[in-house]
ZAKOLKOL-932613 format. One record per atom (N, C-alpha, C): atom name; x, y, z; residue in one letter. Coordinates in nm, 4 decimals. Example, Ala and Ser with C-alpha at 12.3 -4.5 7.8 and 13.67 -1.06 7.14 Angstrom:
<recs>
+----+----------+----------+----------+---+
|  a |       c1 |       c2 |       c3 | r |
+----+----------+----------+----------+---+
|  N |   1.3190 |  -0.5690 |   0.7800 | A |
| CA |   1.2300 |  -0.4500 |   0.7800 | A |
|  C |   1.3200 |  -0.3300 |   0.7800 | A |
|  N |   1.2850 |  -0.2250 |   0.7080 | S |
| CA |   1.3670 |  -0.1060 |   0.7140 | S |
|  C |   1.2900 |   0.0030 |   0.7870 | S |
+----+----------+----------+----------+---+
</recs>
This chain:
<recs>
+----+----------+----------+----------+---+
|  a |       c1 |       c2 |       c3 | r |
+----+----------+----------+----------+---+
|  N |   1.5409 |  -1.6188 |  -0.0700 | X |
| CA |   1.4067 |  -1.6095 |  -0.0181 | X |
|  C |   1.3506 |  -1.4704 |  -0.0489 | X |
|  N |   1.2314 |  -1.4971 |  -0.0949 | X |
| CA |   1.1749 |  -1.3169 |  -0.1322 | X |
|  C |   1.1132 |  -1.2695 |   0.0026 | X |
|  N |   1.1426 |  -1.1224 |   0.0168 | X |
| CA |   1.0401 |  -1.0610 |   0.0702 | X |
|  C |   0.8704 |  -1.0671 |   0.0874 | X |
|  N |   0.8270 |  -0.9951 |   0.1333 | X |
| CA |   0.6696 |  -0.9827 |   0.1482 | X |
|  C |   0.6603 |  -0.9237 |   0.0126 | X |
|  N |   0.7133 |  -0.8092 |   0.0227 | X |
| CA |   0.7053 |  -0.6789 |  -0.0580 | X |
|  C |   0.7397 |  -0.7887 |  -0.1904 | X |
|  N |   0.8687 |  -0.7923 |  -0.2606 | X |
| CA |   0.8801 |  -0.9112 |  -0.3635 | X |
|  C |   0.7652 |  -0.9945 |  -0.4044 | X |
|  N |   0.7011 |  -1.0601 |  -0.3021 | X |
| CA |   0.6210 |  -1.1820 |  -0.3371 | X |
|  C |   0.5111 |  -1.1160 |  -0.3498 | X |
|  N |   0.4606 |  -1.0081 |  -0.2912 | X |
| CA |   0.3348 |  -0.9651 |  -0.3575 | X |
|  C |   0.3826 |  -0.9049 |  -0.4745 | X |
|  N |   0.4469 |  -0.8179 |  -0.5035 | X |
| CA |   0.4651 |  -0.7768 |  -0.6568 | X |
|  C |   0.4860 |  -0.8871 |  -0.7498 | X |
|  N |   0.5678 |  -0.9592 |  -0.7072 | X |
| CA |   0.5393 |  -1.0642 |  -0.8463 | X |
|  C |   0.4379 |  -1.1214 |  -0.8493 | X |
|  N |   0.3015 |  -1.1319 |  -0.7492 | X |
| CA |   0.1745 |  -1.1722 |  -0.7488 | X |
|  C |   0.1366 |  -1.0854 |  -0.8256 | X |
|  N |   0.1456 |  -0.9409 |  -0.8115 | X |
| CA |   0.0773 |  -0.8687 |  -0.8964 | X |
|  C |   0.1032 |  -0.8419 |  -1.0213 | X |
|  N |   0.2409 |  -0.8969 |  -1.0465 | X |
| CA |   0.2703 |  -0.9103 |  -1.1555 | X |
|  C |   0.2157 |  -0.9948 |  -1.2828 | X |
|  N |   0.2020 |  -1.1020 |  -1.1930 | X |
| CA |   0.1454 |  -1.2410 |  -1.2892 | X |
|  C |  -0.0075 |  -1.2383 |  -1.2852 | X |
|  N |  -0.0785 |  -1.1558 |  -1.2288 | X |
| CA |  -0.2073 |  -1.0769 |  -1.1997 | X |
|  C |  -0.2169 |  -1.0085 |  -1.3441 | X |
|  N |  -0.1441 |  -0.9587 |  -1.3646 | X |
| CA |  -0.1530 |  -0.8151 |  -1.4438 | X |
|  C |  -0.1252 |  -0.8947 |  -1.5753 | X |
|  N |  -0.0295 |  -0.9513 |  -1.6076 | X |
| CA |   0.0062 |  -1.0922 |  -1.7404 | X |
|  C |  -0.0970 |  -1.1113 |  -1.7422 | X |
|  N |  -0.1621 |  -1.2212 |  -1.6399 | X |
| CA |  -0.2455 |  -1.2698 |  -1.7138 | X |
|  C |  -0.3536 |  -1.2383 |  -1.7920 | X |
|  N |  -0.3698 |  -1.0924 |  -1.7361 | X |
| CA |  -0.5079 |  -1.0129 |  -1.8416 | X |
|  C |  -0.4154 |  -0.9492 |  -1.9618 | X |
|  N |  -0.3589 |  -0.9837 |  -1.9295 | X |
| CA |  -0.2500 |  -0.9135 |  -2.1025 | X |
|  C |  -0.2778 |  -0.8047 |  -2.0748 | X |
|  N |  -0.2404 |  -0.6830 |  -1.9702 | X |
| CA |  -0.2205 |  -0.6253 |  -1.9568 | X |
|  C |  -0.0912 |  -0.4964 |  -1.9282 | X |
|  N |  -0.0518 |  -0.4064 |  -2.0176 | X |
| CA |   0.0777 |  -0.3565 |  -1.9651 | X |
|  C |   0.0632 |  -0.2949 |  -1.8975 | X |
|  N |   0.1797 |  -0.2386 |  -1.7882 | X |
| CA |   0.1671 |  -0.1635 |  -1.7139 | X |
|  C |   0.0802 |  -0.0179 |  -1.6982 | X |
|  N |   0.0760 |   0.0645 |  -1.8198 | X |
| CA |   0.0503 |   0.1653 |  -1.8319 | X |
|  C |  -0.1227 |   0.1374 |  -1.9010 | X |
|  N |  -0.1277 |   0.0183 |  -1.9383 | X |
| CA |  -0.2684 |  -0.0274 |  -1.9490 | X |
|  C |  -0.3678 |  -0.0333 |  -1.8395 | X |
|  N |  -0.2950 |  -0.1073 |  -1.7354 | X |
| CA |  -0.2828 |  -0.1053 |  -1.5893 | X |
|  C |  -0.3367 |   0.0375 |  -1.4814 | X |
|  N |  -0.2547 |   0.0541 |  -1.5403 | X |
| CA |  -0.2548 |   0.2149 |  -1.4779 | X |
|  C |  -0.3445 |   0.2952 |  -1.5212 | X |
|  N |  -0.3939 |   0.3106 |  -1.6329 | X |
| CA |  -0.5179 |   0.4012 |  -1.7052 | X |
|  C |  -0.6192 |   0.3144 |  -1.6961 | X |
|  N |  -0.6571 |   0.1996 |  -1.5813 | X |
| CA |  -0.7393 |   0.1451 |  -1.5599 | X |
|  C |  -0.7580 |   0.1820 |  -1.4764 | X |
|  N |  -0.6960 |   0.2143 |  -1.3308 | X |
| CA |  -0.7503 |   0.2934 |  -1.2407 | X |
|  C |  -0.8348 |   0.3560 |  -1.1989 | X |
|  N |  -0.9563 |   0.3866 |  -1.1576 | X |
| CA |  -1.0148 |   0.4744 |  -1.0940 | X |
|  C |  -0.9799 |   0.6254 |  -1.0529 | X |
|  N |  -1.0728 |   0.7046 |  -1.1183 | X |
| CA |  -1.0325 |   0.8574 |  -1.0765 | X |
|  C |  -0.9968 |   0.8742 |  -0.9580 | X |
|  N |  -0.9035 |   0.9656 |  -0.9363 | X |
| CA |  -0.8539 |   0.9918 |  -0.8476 | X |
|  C |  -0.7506 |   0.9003 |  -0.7762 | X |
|  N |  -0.7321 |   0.8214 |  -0.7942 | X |
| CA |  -0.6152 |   0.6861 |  -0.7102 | X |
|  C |  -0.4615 |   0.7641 |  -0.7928 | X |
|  N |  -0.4168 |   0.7587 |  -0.7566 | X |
| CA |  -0.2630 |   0.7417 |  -0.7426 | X |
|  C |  -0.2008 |   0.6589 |  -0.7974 | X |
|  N |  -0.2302 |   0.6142 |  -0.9552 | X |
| CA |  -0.1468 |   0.4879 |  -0.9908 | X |
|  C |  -0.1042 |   0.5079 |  -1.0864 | X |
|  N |   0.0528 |   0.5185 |  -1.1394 | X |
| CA |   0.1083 |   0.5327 |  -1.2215 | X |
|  C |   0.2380 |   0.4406 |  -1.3216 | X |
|  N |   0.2222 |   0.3893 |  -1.4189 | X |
| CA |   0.3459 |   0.2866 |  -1.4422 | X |
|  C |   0.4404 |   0.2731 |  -1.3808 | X |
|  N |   0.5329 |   0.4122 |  -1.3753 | X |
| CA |   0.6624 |   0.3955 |  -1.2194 | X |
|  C |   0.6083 |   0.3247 |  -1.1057 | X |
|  N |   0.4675 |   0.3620 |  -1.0663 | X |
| CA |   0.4525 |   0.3435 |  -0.9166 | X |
|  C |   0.3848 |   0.1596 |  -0.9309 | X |
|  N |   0.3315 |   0.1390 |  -1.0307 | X |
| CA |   0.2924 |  -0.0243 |  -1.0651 | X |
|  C |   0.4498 |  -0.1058 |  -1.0800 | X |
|  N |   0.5312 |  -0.0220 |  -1.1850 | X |
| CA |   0.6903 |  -0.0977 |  -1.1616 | X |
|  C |   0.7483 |  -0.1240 |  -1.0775 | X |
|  N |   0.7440 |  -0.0612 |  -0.9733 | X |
| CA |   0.8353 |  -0.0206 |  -0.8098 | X |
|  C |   0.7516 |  -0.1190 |  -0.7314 | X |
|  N |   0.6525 |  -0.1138 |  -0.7760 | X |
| CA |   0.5548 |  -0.2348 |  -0.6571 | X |
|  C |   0.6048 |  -0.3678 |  -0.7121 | X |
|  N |   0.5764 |  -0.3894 |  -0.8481 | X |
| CA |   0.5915 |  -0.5536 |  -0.9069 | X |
|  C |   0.7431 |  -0.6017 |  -0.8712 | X |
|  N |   0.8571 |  -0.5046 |  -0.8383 | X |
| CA |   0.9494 |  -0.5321 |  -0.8467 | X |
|  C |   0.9719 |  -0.5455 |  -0.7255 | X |
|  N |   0.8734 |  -0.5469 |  -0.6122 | X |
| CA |   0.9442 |  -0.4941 |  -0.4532 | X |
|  C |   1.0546 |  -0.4092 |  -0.3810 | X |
|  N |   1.0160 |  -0.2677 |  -0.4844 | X |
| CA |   1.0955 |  -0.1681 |  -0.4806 | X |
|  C |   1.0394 |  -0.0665 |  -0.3748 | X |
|  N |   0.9074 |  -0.1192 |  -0.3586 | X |
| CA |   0.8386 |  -0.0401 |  -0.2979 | X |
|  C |   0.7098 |  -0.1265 |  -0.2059 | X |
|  N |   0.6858 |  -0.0384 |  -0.1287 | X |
| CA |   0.5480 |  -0.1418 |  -0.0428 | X |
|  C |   0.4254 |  -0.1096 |  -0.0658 | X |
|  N |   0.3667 |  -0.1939 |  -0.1369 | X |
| CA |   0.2175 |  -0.2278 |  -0.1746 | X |
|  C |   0.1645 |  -0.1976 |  -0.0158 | X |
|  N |   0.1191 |  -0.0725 |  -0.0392 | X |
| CA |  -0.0461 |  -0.0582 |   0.0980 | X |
|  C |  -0.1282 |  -0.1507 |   0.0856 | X |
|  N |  -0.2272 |  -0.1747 |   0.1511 | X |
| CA |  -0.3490 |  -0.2187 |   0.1844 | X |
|  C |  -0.4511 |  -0.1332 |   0.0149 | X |
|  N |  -0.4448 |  -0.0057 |  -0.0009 | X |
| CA |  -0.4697 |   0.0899 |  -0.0426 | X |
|  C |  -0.4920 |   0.0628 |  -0.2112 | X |
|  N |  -0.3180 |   0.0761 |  -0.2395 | X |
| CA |  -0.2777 |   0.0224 |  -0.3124 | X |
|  C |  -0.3100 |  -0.0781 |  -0.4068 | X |
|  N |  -0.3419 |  -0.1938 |  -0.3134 | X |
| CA |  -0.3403 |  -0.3625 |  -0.3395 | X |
|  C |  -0.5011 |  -0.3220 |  -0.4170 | X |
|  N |  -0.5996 |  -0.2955 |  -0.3450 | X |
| CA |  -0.7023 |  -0.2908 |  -0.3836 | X |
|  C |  -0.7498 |  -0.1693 |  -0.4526 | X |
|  N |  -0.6876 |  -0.0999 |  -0.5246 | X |
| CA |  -0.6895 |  -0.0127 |  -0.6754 | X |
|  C |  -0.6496 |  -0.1052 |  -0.7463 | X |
|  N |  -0.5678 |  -0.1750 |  -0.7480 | X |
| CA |  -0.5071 |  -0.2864 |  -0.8162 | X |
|  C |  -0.6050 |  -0.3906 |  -0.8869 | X |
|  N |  -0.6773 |  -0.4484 |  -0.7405 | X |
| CA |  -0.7653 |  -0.5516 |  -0.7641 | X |
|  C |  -0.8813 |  -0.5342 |  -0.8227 | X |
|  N |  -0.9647 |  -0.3972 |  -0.8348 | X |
| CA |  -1.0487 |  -0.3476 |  -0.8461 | X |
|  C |  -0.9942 |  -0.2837 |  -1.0331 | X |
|  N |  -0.8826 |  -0.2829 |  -1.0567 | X |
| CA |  -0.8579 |  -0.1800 |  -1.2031 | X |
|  C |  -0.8699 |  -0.3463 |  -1.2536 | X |
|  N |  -0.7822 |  -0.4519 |  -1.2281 | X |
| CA |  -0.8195 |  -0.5615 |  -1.2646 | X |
|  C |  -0.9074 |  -0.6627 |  -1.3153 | X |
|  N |  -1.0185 |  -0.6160 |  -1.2277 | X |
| CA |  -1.1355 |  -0.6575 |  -1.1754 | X |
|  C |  -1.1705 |  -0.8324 |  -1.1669 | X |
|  N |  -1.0507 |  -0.7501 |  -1.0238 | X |
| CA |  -1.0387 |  -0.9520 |  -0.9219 | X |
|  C |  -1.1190 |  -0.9107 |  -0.8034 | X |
|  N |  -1.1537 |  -1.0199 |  -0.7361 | X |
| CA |  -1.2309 |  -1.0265 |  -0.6104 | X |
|  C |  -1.1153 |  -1.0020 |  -0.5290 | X |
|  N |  -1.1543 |  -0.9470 |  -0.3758 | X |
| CA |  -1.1150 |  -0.8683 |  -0.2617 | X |
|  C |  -1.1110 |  -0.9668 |  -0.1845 | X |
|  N |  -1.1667 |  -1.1196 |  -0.2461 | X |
| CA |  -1.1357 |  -1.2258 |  -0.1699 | X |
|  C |  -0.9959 |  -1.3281 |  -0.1620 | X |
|  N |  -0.9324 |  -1.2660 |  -0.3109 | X |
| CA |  -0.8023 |  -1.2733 |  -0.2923 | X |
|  C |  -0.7278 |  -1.2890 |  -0.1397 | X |
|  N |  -0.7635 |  -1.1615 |  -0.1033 | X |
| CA |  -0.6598 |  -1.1497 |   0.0057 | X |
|  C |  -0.6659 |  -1.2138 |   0.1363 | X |
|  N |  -0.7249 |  -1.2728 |   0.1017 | X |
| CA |  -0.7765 |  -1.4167 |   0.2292 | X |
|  C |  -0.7563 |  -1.5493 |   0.1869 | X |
|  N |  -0.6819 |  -1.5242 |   0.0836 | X |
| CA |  -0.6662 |  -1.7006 |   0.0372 | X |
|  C |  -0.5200 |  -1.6968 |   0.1035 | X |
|  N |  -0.4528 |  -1.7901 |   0.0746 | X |
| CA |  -0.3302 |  -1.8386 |   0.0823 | X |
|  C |  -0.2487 |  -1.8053 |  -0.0338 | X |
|  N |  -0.2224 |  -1.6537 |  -0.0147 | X |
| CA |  -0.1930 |  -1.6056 |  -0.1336 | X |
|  C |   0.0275 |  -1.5453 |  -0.1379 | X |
|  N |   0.0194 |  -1.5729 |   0.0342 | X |
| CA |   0.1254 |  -1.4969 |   0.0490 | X |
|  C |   0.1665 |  -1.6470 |   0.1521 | X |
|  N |   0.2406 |  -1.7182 |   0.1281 | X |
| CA |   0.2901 |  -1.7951 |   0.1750 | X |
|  C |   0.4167 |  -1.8057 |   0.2859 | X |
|  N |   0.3929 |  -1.8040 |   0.4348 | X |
| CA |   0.4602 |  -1.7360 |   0.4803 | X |
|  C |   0.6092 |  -1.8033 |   0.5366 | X |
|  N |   0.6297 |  -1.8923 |   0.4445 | X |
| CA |   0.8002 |  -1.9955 |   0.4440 | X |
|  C |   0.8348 |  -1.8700 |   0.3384 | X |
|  N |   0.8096 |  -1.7787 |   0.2301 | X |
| CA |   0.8812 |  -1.7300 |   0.1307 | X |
|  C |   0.9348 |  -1.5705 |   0.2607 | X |
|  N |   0.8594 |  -1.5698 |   0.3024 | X |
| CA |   0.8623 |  -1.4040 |   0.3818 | X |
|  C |   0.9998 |  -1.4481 |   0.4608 | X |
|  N |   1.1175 |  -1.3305 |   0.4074 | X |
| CA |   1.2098 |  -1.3322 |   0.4646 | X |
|  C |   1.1705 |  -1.2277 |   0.5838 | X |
|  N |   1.2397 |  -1.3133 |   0.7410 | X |
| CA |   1.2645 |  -1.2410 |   0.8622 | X |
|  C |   1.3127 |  -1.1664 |   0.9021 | X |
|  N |   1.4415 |  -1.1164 |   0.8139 | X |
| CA |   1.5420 |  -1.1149 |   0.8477 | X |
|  C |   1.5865 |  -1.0194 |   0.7991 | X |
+----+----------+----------+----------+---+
</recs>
């Protein structure tokens, strides 16, 4: 069972595929000033690390996905381990 952390990175992972985007493509898409760097996009996709609120939406915005994402049924909560 994946994590939170897991299941959103591989969301953001298959986010980021699908614009044929690499990581560091990714990342120099960013917005001045944000904090986003290939390590720090790797560590997230991999659930090495925890995607902020913050985060998520530099993401969505370098992308340029709607903020309505995060109100869908995007994080399914049978995968979120409890435990």
């Amino acid at each position: 069972m994946l994590t939170l952390d897991e299941n959103l990175g591989a969301q953001v992972k298959a986010a980021r595929k699908e614009r044929k985007l690499t990581m560091t493509e990714l990342a120099l898409k960013v917005r001045p000033g944000a904090t986003m760097t290939h390590s720090k996009i790797s560590r997230l996709e991999r659930g090495k690390m925890t995607c902020t609120v913050f985060d998520l939406l530099i993401l969505l915005e370098a992308m340029e996905m709607d903020r309505a994402v995060l109100t869908t049924d995007a994080l399914p909560v049978s995968s979120i381990d409890e435990g």
